[in-house]
C-alpha positions as CSV (number, residue, x, y, z in Angstrom):
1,X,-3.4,14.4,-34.2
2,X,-5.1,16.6,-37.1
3,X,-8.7,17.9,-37.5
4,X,-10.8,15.9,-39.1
5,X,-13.9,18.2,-41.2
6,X,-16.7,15.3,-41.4
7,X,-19.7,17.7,-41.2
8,X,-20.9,21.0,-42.2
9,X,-20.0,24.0,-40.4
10,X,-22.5,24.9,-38.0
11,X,-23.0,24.2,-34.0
12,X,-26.3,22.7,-34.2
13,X,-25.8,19.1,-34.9
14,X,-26.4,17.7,-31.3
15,X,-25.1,14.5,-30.4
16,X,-23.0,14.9,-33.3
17,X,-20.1,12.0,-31.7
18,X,-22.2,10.0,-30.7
19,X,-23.8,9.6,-34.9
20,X,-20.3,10.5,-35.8
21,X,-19.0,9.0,-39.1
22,X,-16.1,6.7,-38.3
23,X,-13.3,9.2,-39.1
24,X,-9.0,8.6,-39.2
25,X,-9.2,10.5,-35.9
26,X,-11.3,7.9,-34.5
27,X,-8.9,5.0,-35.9
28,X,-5.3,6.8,-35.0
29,X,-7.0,7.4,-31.2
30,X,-8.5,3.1,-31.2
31,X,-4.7,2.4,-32.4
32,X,-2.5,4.7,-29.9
33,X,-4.9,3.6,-26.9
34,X,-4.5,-0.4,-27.6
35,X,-0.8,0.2,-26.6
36,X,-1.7,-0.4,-23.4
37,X,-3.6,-3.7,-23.9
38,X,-0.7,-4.2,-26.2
39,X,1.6,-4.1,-23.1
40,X,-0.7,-5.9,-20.7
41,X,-0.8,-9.2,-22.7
42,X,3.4,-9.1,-23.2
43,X,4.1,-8.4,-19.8
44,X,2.1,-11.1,-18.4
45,X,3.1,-13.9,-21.4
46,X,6.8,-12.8,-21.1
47,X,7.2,-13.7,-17.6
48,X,6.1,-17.5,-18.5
49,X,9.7,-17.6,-20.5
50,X,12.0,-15.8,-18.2
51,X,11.6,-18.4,-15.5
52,X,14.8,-21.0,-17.3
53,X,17.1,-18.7,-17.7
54,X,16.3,-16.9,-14.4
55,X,16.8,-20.1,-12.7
56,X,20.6,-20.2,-13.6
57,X,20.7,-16.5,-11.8
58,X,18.5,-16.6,-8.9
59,X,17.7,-20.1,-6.8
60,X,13.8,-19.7,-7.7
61,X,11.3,-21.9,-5.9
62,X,8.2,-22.8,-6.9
63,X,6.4,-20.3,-4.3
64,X,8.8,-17.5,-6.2
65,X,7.5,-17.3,-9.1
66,X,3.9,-17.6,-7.8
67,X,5.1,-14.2,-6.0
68,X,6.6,-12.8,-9.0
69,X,3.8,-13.7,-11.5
70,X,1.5,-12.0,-8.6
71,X,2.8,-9.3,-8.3
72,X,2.1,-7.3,-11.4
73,X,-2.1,-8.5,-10.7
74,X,-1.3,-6.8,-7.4
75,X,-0.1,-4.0,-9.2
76,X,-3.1,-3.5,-11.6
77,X,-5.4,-3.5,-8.6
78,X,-3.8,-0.6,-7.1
79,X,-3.2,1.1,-10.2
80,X,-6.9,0.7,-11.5
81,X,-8.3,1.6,-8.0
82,X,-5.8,4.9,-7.5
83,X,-5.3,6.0,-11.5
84,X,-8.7,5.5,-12.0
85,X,-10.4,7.5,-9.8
86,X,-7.2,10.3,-10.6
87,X,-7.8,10.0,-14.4
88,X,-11.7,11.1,-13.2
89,X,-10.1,14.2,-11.4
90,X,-7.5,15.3,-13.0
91,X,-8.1,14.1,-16.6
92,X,-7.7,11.8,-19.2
93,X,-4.6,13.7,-21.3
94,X,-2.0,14.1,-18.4
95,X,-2.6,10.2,-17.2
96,X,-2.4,9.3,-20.8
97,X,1.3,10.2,-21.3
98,X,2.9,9.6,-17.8
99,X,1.8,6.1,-17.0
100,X,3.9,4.8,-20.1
101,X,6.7,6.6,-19.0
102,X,6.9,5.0,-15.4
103,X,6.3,2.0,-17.0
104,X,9.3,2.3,-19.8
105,X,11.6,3.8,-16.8
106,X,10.6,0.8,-14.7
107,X,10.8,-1.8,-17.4
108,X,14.4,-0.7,-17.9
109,X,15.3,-1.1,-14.4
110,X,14.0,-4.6,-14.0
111,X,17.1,-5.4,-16.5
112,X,19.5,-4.7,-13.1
113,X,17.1,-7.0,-10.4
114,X,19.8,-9.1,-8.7
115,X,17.4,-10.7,-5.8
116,X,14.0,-12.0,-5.9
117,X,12.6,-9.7,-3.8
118,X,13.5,-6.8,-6.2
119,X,11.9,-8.4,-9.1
120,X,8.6,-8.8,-7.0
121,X,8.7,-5.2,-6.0
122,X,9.3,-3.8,-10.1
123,X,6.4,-6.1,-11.5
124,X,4.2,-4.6,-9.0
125,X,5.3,-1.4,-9.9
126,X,4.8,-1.9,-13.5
127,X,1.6,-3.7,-12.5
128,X,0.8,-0.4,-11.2
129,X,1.5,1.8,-14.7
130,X,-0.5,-0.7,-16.5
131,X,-3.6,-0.6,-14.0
132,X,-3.1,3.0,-14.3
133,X,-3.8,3.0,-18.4
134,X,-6.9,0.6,-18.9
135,X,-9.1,3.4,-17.3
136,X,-7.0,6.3,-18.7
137,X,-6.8,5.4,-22.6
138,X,-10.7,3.6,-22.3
139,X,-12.5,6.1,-21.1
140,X,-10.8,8.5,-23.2
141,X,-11.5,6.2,-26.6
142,X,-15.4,5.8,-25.1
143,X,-16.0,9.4,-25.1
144,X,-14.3,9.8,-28.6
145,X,-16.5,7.1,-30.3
146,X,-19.7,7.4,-32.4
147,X,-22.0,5.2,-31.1
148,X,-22.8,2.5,-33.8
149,X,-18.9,1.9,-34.1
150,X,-17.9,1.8,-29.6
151,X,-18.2,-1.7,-29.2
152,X,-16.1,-2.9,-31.8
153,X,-13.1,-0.1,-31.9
154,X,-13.1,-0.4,-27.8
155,X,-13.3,-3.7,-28.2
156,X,-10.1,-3.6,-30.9
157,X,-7.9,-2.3,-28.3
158,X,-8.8,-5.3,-26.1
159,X,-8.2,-7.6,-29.0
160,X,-4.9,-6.5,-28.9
161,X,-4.1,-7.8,-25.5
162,X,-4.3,-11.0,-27.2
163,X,-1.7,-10.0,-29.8
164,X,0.7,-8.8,-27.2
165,X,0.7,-12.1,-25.7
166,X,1.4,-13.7,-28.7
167,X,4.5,-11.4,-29.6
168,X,5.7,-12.5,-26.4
169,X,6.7,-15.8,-26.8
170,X,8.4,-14.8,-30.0
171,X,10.6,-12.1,-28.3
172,X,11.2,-14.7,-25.5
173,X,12.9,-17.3,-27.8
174,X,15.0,-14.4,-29.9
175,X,16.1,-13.6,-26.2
176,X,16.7,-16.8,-25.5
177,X,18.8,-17.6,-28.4
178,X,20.8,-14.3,-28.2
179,X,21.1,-13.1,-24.8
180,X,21.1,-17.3,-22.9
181,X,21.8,-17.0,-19.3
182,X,21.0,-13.3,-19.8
183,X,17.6,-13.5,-21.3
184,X,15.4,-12.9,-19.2
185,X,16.8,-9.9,-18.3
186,X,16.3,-8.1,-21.8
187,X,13.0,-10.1,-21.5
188,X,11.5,-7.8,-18.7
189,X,13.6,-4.8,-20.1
190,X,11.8,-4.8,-23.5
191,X,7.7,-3.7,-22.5
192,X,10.1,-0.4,-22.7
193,X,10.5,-0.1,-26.2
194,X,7.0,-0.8,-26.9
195,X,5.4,1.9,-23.8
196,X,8.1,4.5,-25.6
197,X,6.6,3.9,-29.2
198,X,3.1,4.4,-27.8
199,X,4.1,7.2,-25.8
200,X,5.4,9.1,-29.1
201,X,2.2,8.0,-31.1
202,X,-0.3,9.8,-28.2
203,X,1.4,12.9,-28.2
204,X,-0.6,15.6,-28.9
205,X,-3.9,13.5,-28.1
206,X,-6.7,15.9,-27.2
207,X,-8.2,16.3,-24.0
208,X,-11.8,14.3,-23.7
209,X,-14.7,17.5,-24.3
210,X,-17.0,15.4,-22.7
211,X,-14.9,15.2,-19.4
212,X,-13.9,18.7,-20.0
213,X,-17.7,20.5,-19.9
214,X,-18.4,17.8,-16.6
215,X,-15.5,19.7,-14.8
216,X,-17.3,23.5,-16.4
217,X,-14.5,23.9,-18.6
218,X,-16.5,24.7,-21.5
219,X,-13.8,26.8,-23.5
220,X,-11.1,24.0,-22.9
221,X,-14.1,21.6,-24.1
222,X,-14.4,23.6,-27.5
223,X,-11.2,23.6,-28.2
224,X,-10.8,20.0,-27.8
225,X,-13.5,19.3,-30.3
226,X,-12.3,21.6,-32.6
227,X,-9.0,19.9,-32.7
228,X,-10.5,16.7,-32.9
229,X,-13.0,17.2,-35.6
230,X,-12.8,20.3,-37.4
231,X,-14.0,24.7,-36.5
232,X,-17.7,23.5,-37.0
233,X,-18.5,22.2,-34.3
234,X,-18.4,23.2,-30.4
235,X,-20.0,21.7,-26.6
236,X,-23.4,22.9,-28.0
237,X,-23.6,20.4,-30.5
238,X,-22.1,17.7,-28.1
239,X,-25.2,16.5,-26.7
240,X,-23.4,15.6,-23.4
241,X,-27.1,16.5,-20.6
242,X,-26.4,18.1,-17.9
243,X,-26.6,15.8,-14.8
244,X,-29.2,15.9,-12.4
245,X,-27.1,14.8,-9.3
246,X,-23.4,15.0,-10.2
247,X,-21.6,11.6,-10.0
248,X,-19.2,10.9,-7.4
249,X,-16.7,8.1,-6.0
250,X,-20.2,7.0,-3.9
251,X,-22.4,6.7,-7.0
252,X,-20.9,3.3,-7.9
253,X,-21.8,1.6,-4.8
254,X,-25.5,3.0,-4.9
255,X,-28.8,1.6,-6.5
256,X,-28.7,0.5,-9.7
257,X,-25.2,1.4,-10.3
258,X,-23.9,-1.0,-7.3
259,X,-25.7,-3.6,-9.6
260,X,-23.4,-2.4,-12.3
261,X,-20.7,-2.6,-10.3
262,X,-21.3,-6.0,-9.2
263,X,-21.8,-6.9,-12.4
264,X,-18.9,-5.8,-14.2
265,X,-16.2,-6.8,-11.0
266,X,-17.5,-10.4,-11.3
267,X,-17.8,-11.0,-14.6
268,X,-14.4,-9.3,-15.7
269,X,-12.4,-11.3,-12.5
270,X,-14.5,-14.4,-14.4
271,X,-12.7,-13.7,-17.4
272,X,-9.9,-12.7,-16.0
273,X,-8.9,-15.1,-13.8
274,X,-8.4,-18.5,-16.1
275,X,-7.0,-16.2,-18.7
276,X,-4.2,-14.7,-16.8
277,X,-3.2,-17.9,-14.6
278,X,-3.0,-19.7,-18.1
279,X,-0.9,-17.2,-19.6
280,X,1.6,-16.4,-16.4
281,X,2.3,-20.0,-16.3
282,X,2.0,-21.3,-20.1
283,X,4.7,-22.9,-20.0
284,X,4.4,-25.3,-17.1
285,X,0.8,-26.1,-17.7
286,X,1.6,-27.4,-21.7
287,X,4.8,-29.7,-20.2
288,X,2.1,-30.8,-17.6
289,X,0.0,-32.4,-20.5
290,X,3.0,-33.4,-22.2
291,X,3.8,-30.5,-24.3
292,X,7.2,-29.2,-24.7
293,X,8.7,-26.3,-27.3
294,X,7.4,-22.5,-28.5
295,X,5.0,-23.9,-31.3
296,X,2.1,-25.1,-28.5
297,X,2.6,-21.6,-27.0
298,X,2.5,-19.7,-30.1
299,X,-0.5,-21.7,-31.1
300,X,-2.6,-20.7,-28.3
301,X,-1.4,-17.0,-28.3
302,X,-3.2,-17.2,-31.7
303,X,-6.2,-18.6,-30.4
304,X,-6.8,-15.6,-28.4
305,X,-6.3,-12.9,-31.3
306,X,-8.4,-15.2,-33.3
307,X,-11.5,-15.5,-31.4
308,X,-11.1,-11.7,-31.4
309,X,-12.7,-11.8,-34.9
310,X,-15.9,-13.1,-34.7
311,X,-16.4,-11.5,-31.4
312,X,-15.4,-8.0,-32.9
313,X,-17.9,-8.9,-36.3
314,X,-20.8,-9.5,-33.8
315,X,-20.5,-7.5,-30.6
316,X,-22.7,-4.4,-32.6
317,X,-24.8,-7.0,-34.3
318,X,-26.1,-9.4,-31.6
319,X,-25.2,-6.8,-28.5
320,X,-22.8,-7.1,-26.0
321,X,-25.0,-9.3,-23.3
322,X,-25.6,-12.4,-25.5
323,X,-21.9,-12.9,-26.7
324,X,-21.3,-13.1,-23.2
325,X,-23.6,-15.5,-21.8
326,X,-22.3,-17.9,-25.0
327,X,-19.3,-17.5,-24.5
328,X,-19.2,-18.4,-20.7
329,X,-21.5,-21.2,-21.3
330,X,-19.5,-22.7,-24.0
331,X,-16.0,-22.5,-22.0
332,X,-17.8,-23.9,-19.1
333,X,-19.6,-26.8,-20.8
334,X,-15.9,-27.4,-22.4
335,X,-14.1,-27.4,-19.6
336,X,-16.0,-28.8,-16.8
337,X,-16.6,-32.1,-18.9
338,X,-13.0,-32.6,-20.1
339,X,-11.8,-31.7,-16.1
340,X,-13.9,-34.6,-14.9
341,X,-12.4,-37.2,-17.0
342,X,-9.6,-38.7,-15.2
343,X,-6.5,-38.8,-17.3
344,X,-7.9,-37.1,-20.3
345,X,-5.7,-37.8,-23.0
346,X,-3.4,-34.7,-24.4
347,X,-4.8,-33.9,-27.3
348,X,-8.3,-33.4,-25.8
349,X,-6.6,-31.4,-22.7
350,X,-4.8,-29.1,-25.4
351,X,-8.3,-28.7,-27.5
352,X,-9.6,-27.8,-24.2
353,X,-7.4,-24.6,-23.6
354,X,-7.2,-24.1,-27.1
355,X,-11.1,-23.8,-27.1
356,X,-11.5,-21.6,-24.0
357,X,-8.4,-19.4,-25.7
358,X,-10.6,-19.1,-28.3
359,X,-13.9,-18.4,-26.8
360,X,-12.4,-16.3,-24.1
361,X,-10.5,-14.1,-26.8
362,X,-14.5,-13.7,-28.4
363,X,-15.8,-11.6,-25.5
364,X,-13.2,-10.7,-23.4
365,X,-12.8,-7.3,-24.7
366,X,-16.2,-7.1,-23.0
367,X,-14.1,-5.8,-19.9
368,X,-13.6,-2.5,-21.8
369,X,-16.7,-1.9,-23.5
370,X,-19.4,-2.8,-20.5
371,X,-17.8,-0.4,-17.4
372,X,-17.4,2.6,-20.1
373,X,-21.2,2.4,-21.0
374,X,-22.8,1.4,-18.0
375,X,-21.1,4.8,-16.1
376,X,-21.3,8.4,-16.6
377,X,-18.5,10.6,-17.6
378,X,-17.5,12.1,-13.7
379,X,-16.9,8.6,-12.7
380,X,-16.3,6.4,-15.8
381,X,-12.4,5.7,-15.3
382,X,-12.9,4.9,-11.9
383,X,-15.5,2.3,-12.8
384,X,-12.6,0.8,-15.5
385,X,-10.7,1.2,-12.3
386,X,-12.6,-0.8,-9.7
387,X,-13.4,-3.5,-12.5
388,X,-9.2,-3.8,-13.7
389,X,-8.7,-3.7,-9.5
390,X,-11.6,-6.5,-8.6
391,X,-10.5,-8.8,-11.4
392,X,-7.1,-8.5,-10.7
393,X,-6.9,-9.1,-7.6
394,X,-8.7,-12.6,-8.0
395,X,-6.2,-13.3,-11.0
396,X,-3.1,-12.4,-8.4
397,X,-4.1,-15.2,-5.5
398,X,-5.2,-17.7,-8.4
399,X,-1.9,-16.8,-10.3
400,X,-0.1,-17.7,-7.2
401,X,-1.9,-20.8,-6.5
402,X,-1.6,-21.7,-9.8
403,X,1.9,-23.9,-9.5
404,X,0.6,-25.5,-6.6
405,X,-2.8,-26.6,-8.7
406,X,-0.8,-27.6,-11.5
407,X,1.0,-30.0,-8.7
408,X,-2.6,-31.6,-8.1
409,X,-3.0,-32.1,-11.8
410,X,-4.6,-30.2,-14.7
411,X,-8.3,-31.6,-14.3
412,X,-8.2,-29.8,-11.5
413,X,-7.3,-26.6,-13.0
414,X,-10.0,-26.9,-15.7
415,X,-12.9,-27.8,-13.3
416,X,-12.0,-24.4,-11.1
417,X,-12.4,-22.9,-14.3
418,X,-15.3,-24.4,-15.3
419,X,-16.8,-23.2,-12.0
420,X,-15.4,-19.5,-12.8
421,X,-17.0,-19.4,-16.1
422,X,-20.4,-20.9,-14.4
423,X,-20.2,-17.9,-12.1
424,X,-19.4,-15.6,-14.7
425,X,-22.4,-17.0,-16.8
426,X,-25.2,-16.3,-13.4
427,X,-23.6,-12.6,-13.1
428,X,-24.5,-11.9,-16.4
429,X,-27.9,-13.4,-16.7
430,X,-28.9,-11.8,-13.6
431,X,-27.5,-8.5,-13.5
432,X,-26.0,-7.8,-17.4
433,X,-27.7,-5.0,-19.4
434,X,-27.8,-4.3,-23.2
435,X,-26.2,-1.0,-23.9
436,X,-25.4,-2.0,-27.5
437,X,-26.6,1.1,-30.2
438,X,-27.3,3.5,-27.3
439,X,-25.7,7.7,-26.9
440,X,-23.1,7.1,-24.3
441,X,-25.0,9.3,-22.0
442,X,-28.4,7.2,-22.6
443,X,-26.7,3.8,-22.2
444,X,-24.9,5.3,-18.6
445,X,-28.4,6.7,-17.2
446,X,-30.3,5.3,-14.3
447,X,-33.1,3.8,-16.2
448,X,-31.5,-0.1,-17.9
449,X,-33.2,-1.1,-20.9
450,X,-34.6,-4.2,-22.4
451,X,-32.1,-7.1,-21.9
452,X,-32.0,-9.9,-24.3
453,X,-29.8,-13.0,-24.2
454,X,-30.1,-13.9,-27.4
């Protein structure tokens, strides 16, 4: 990636990335790091379209694919937990280019599964690589981004999740057209070509100058920003303070920042949660309303990059805390009332998802921005870490429950995740700050600000 020469040519601009112009540096790093995201969202729709033509291969029962759709959320808790408190150690750069190329090699190797219990065993492996990236490429992006643009360009890359997921099911029916009994083999193969087109684009990605001078490595630090932003500029104009007490692993489970902590695990797994279960099983929960065909599916795939847009327009307007109280209150209003009609009719159960697709997709890139504010630099990936890990973990047991739910009926599906969205909505009244327009290092301080809700 080239330097970009926004400013004048002296060292004494401090804080200069933090009132940073928005710059082509900034937009080629948003676009290489929503790869990941990218991935995330195919992986986990795909797997809602292998399940036909991996039934004429493998005898798959219904507690099978709860495994198999498990065991990638499995996989991002470990990844999040282990490659996020890594990335912290060893740095964002190195992380950045190795956990797409497990997950292309692994991808590739999922194409020669014969037995259920290998698939189960690869998904959490790639579950793993794509844990691994949410902390790498975030925290990376966070400590790139000027401060009046971080909510919407991190929240971009989340967007994108959205847009993964709706690529998915149009792979799925090209498979499924070309490949039959065979599809869903190139199915789980093809997360390859995209992690080896976003592993070409990072290449050459600068090391973050503001993880850099919290390891000492001050020289390194300069030449990152030099490379990033053009010879004026060096760590004396970063405006990264020096840390009274150096952060550690322990820091996030102390004071105010266990409240953060809290705060982001709940109301990410929240999110996280209805989201996921909806998209592992797609499929089965549209026939269960009476649904059949690709166009439903592709519909609500849309819904979710949709929503995106507003959310994106107003997320460094009205601040990150009251787009999410809305947001949760909206979904849980919509969802709790159409649950507790018995035999709601199909159009008002599919307006129901379609809405919570929609509202969901609004704030759900949330999950980035609120963890990389909320955390200094030492320990900001692992704090993307623990959050990808808590919510994930809660998306894996309701992902595998999910079949069995869908067996009592879908009300009951959308009360639980009425009740989600009501838990989601008390975690952020109580314990959500408002980091919107702040320095990076003033927003992950130990003094919170003011916190509106609306």
């Amino acid at each position: 990636m080239s330097a970009v020469d926004h400013g004048p040519t002296t060292t004494t601009h401090t804080g200069f990335i933090d009132n940073s112009p928005l710059t082509s540096f900034h937009k080629k790093l948003t676009l290489f790091s929503s790869g990941g995201p990218f991935i995330d969202g195919y992986v986990i729709s795909i797997i809602g379209f292998s399940w036909a033509s991996m039934g004429t291969s493998m005898d798959i029962t219904s507690s099978d694919k709860g495994l198999i759709a498990a065991a990638i959320m499995v996989g991002i808790f470990i990844g999040g937990l282990v490659f996020g408190w890594l990335t912290d150690k060893i740095g964002r750069h190195i992380m950045y280019i190795a956990d797409l190329l497990a997950l292309a090699l692994l991808s590739i190797v999922s194409f020669f599964a014969t037995d259920v219990w290998q698939l189960i065993l690869l998904r959490f492996l790639v579950g793993m690589a794509i844990g691994a990236d949410y902390p790498i490429a975030t925290s990376l992006l966070a400590e790139y981004l000027p401060s009046k643009f971080r909510g919407r360009m991190l929240g971009a890359t989340f967007v994108v999740w959205a847009i993964g997921a709706a690529v998915a099911p149009v792979v799925g029916m090209i498979c499924t057209a070309l490949a039959g009994d065979d599809a869903w083999r190139w199915m789980l193969a093809s997360p390859a070509l995209f992690a080896l087109l976003t592993l070409g684009l990072r290449l050459g990605t600068p090391e973050s100058p503001r993880w850099l001078v919290s390891q000492g490595r001050i020289e390194e630090a300069n030449a990152s920003i030099r490379k990033a932003f053009g010879p004026g500029y060096d760590v004396t104009s970063l405006g990264e303070p020096e840390p009274e007490n150096k952060a550690s692993l322990k820091t996030l489970f102390q004071g105010l920042y266990l409240k953060r902590t809290l705060f982001v695990s709940v109301f990410w797994m929240c999110q996280v949660i209805p989201m996921l279960s909806i998209y592992s099983f797609s499929f089965d929960i549209l026939e269960e309303v009476g649904l059949t065909g690709n166009g439903a599916e592709i519909f609500l795939a849309a819904m979710f990059v949709l929503g995106g847009i507003p959310g994106l327009l107003l997320v460094d307007r009205i601040g990150r805390k009251p787009l999410l109280v809305w947001t949760f209150a909206i979904v849980a209003v919509v969802w709790g009332a159409v649950g507790v009609i018995q035999s709601s009719p199909v159009a008002l159960v599919f307006a129901a998802i379609c809405a919570f697709a929609f509202f969901n997709g609004a704030a759900n890139f949330l999950q980035i921005v609120y963890p990389n504010e909320l955390f200094p630099t030492e320990v900001r990936a692992t704090a993307v870490g623990v959050g990808t890990a808590v919510s994930r973990i809660g998306a894996a047991i309701a992902t595998y429950a999910m079949p069995f739910a869908l067996d009592a009926g879908i009300s009951w599906v959308l009360i639980v995740g009425a009740i989600f969205s009501l838990l989601g909505l008390g975690a952020t009244l109580a314990w959500g700050e408002e980091t919107n327009g702040q320095s990076l290092s003033s927003s992950a301080n130990r003094i919170p600000v003011a916190q509106p809700v609306a």
